[in-house]
N, C-alpha and C positions, 0 to 999 in steps of 0.2 A: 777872317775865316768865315768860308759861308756854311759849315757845319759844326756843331759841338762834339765835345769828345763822348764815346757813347754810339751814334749814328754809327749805320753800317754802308760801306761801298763794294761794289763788287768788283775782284781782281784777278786776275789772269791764274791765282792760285787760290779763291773762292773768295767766300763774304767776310771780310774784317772789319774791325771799328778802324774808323778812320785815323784816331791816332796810332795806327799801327800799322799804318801805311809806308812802306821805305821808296827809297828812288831803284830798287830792282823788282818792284811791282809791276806790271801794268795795267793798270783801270780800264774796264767795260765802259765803253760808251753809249746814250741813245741808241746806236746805230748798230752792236752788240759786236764792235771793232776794239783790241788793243791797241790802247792810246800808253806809248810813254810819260812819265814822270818829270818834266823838267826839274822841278824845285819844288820843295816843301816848307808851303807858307803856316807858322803855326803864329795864330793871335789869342791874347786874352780877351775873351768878351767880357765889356765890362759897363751895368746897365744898357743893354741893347736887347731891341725889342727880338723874338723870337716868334716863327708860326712852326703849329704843326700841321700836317694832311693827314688823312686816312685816304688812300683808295678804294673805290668799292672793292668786293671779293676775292679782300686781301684781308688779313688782319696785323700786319706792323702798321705802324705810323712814321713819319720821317717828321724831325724838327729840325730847319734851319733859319739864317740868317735873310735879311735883304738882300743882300748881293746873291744868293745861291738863284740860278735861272731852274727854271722848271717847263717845262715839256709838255704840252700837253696834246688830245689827239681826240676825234671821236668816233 
């Protein structure tokens, strides 16, 4: 999993923690498109390294895994 439990995603019925995401969601994309659900991958992390981010004039922060891609734009 490239997010921990905690982290929030955004879905087609607003912002959840991602362990609370079912397969009759459907997830916002970059693109600010609903994207269905194939499958729900749940893993334990275990010793694996973690980053967080801040965005500027924002105040959450997002912490995930290596595999999670990230987006970026200027």
């Amino acid at each position: 999993g490239c997010l921990i439990p905690g982290e929030k995603v955004i879905t087609d019925s607003g912002i959840k923690n991602v362990e609370e995401v079912t397969l009759f969601d459907k997830l916002i994309n970059k693109d600010g498109e609903k994207v269905s659900i194939l499958n729900l991958q749940r893993y334990y992390k275990n010793n694996e390294d973690v980053y967080t981010i801040k965005i500027s004039n924002c105040y959450r922060t997002t912490t995930f895994t290596k595999e999670h891609p990230i987006y970026v734009s200027n």
